[in-house]
C-alpha positions as CSV (number, residue, x, y, z in Angstrom):
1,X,0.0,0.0,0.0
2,X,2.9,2.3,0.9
3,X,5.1,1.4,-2.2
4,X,1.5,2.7,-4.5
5,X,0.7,5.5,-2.8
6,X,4.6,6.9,-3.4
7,X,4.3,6.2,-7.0
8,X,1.4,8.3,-7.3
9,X,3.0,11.0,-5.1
10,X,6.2,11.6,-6.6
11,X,5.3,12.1,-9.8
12,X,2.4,14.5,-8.7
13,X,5.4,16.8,-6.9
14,X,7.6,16.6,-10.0
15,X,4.7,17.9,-12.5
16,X,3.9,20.6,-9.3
17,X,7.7,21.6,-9.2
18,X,8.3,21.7,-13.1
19,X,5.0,23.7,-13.1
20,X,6.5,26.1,-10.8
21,X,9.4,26.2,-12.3
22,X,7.9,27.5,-15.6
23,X,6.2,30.0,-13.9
24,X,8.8,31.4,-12.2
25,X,10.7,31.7,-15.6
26,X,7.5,33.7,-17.1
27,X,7.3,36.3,-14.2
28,X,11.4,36.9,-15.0
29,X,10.6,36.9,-18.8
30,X,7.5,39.3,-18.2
31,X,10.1,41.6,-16.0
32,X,12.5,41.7,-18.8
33,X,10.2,42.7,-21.8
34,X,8.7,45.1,-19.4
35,X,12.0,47.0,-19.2
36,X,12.6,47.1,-22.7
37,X,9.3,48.3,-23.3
38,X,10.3,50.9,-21.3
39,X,13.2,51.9,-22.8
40,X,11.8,51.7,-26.2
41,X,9.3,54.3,-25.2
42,X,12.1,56.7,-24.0
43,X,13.5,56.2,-26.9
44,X,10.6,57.1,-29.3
45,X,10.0,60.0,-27.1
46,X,13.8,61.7,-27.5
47,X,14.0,64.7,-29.5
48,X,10.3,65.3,-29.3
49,X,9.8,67.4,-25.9
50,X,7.9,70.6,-26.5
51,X,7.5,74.0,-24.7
52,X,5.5,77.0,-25.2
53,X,5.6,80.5,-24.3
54,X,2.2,82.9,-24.0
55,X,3.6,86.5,-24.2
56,X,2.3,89.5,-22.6
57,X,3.1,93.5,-22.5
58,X,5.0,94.8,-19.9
59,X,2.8,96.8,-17.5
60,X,5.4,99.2,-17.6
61,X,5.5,99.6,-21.4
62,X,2.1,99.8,-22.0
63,X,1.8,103.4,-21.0
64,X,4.2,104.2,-23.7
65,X,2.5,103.9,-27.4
66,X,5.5,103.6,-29.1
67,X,6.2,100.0,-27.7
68,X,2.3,99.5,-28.6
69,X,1.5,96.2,-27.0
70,X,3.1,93.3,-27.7
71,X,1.9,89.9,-27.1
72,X,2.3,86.5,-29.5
73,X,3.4,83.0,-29.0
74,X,6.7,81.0,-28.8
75,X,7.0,77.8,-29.4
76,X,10.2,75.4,-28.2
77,X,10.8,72.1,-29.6
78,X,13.9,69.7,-28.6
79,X,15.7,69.6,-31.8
80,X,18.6,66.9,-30.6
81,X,20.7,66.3,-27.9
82,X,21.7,69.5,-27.0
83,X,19.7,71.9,-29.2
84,X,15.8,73.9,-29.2
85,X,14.6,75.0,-32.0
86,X,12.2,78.2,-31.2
87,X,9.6,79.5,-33.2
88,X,8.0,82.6,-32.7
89,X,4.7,84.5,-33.8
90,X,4.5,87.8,-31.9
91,X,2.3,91.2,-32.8
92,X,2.1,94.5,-31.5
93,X,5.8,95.2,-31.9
94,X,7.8,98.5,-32.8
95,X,8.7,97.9,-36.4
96,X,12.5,97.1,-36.8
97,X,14.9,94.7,-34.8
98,X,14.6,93.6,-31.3
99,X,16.7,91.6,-28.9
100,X,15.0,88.0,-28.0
101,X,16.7,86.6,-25.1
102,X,15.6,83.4,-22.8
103,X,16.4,84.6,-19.1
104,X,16.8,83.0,-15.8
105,X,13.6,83.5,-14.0
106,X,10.1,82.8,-14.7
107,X,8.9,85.4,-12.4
108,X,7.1,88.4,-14.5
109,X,5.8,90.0,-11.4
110,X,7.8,93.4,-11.8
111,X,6.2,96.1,-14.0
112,X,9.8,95.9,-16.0
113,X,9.8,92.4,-16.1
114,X,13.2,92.8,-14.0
115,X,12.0,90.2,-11.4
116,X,13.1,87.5,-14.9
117,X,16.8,88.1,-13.9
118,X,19.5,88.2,-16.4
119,X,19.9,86.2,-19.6
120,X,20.3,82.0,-18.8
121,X,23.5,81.6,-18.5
122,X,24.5,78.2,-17.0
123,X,27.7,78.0,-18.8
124,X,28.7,81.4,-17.3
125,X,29.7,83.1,-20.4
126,X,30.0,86.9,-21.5
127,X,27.0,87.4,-23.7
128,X,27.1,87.1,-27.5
129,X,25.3,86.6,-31.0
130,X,23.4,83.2,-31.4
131,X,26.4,82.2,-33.5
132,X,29.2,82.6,-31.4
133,X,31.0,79.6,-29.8
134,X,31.1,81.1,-26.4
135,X,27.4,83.1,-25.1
136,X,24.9,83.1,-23.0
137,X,22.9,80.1,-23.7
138,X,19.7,82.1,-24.1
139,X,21.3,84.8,-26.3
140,X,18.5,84.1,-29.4
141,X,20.3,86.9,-31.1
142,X,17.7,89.6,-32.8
143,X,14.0,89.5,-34.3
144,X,12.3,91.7,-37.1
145,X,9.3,93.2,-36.9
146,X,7.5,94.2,-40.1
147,X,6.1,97.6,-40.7
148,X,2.4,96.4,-39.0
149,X,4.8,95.2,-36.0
150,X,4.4,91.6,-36.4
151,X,7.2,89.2,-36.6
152,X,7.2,85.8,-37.5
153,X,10.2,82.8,-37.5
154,X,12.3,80.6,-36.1
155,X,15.6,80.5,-34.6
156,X,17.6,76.7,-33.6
157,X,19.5,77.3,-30.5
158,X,22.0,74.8,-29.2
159,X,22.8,74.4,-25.4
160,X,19.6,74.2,-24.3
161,X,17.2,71.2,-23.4
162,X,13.9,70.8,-22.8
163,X,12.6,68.9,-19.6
164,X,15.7,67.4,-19.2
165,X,16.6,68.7,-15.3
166,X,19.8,69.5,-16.0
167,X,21.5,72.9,-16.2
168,X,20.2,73.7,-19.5
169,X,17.0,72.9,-19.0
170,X,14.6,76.1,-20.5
171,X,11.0,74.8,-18.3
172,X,10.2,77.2,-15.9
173,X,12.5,80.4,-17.1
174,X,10.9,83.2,-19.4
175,X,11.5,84.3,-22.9
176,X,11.7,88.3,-23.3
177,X,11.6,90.6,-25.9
178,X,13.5,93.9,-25.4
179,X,12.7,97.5,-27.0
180,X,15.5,97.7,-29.2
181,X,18.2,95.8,-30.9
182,X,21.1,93.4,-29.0
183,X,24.6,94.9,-30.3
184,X,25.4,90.9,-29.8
185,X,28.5,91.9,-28.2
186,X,27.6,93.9,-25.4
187,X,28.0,92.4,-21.7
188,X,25.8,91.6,-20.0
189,X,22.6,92.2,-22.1
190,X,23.6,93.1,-26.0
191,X,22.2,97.1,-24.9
192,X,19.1,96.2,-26.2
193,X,16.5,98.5,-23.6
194,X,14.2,98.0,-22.0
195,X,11.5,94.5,-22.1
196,X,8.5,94.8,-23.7
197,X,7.0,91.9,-23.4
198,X,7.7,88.1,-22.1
199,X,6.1,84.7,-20.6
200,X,6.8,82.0,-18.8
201,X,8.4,78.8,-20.7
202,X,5.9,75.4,-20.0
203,X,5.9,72.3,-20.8
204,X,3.5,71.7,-23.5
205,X,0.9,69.4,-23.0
């Protein structure tokens, strides 16, 4: 009676082992396509992070008609690793050129817009043109108004990132446009007057 009953047992535990066994090895299978899932997703997500800027008049300026009221939209796409490109669609502008600079601080609580700090400058370089090897990282270097004051374009930009958390990253800091041109040599702001209008760089959703 003993001898049948462990023929019947064994093999029962064997099949309930081998069973286990299998399912052990499809949890750590499951685990493993579950990373790469992941990573593929980061993957097909690089390059693509977006940001967008709402601009408003400076309460300050907007006693003075000859800034008129400017106000638009700027747009901020990652562009690679290490570069934004920035497209902007503004009105209301003085007709002619105009500094365009990203600066430190999203804060446009001052009248002046002074509470956005200087230019974002992580790399702690002397301000220059959007060209130069060495400059602020937001120095975007000049736009052009038409004669109705609109102006319209796009600018690519490299040391900047989008979302990222590091150093570079743009979210959170303000894009400004200033009442006249940036000499693009001059420290620490290109002598380009007073800002006329800017907002607050977000993540777009």
């Amino acid at each position: 009676m003993h001898r049948s009953i462990k023929r019947i047992v064994l093999p029962a535990a064997a099949a309930a082992i081998a069973a286990l066994a299998l399912a052990v090895a499809g949890c750590e299978s499951s685990g493993k396509d579950d990373s790469s899932s992941t990573s593929a997703q980061k993957m097909d997500t690089d390059g693509k992070a977006a940001a967008v800027a709402n601009l408003k008049t400076a309460p300050a300026a907007s006693t003075q008609p000859k800034w008129g009221k400017p106000t638009g939209t700027v747009t901020f796409t990652q562009a690679g690793d290490d570069k934004v490109k920035v497209a902007y669609d503004l009105k209301g502008l003085t007709p002619g050129t105009h500094g365009f600079h990203i600066h430190e601080k999203g804060d446009l609580s001052a009248a002046d817009f002074s509470s956005a700090g200087p230019h974002f400058n992580p790399t702690k370089h002397k301000h220059a043109g959007p060209k130069s090897s060495e400059r602020h990282a937001g120095d975007l270097g000049n736009i052009e108004a038409d004669t109705s004051g609109n102006a319209k374009g796009t600018v690519t930009a490299e040391g900047l990132s989008i979302g990222s958390g590091a150093a570079n990253d743009i979210i959170g800091r303000s894009i400004v446009v200033h009442e006249k041109a940036d000499d693009l040599k001059s420290d620490p702001s290109g002598n380009s007057g007073a800002r006329v209008a800017a907002g607050v760089i977000e993540a777009k959703k």
